[in-house]
C-alpha positions as CSV (number, residue, x, y, z in Angstrom):
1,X,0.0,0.0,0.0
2,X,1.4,3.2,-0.7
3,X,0.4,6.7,1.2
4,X,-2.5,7.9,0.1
5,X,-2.1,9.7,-2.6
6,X,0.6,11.7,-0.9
7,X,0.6,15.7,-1.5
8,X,-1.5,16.5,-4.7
9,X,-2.5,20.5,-4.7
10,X,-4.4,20.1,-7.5
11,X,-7.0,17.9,-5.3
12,X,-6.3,19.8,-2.4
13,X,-7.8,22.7,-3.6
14,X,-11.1,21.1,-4.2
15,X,-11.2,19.8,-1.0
16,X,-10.3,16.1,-2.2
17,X,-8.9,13.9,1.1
18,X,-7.4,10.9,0.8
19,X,-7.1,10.0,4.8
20,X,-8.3,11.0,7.6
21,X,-9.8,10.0,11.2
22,X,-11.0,10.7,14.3
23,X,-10.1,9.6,18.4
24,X,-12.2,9.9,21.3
25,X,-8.7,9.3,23.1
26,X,-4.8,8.1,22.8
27,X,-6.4,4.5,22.9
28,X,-9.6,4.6,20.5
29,X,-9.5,5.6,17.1
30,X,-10.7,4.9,13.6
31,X,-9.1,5.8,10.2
32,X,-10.0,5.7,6.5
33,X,-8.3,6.1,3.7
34,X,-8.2,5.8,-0.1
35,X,-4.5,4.3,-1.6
36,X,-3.3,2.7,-5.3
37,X,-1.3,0.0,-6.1
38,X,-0.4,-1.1,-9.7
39,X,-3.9,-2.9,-10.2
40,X,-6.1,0.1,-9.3
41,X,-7.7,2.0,-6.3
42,X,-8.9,0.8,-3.0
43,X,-9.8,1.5,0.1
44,X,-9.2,0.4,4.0
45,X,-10.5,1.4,6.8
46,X,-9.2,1.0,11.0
47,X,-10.3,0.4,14.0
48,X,-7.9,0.9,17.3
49,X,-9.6,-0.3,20.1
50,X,-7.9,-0.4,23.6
51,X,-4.4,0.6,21.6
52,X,-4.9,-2.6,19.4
53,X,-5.7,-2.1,15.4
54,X,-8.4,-4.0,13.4
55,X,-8.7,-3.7,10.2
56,X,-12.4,-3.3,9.6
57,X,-12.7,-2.8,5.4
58,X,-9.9,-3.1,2.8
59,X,-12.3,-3.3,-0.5
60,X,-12.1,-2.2,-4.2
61,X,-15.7,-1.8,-4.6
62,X,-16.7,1.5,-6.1
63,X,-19.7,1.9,-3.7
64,X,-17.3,2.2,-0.9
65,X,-14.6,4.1,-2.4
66,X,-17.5,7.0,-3.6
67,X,-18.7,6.9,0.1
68,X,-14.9,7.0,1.3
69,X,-14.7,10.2,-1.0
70,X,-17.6,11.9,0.4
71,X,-17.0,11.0,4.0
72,X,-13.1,10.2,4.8
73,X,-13.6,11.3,8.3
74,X,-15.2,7.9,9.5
75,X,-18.5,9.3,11.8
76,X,-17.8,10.8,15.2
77,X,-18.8,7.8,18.2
């Protein structure tokens, strides 16, 4: 998996994200993000639960990735 996407100002300045996330604290978090690999796009999403990850989605269905694209930050608990 590479970074997502890395820096890219011409999707910065229309507001395109390609991670993001949200804690409730040091321990509890959950991240999305949108990456590329040489076969196409895709998309994974986290869980950290009492400091332990879980990978919850890692799909390259094009449902999920519009849905990661309209709402990277995963919804607040």
């Amino acid at each position: 998996m590479y970074n997502a996407w890395g820096v890219r100002d011409r999707f910065e300045k229309v507001g395109i994200r390609y991670f993001g996330g949200t804690c409730v604290d040091t321990k509890n978090c959950q991240f999305r993000g949108l990456f590329s690999d040489g076969a196409g796009s895709f998309v994974a999403e986290w869980k950290v639960v009492d400091g332990e990850s879980i990978r919850t989605v890692l799909t390259n269905s094009s449902d999920v990735i519009d849905l990661f694209l309209k709402h990277i930050d995963p919804p607040e608990p």
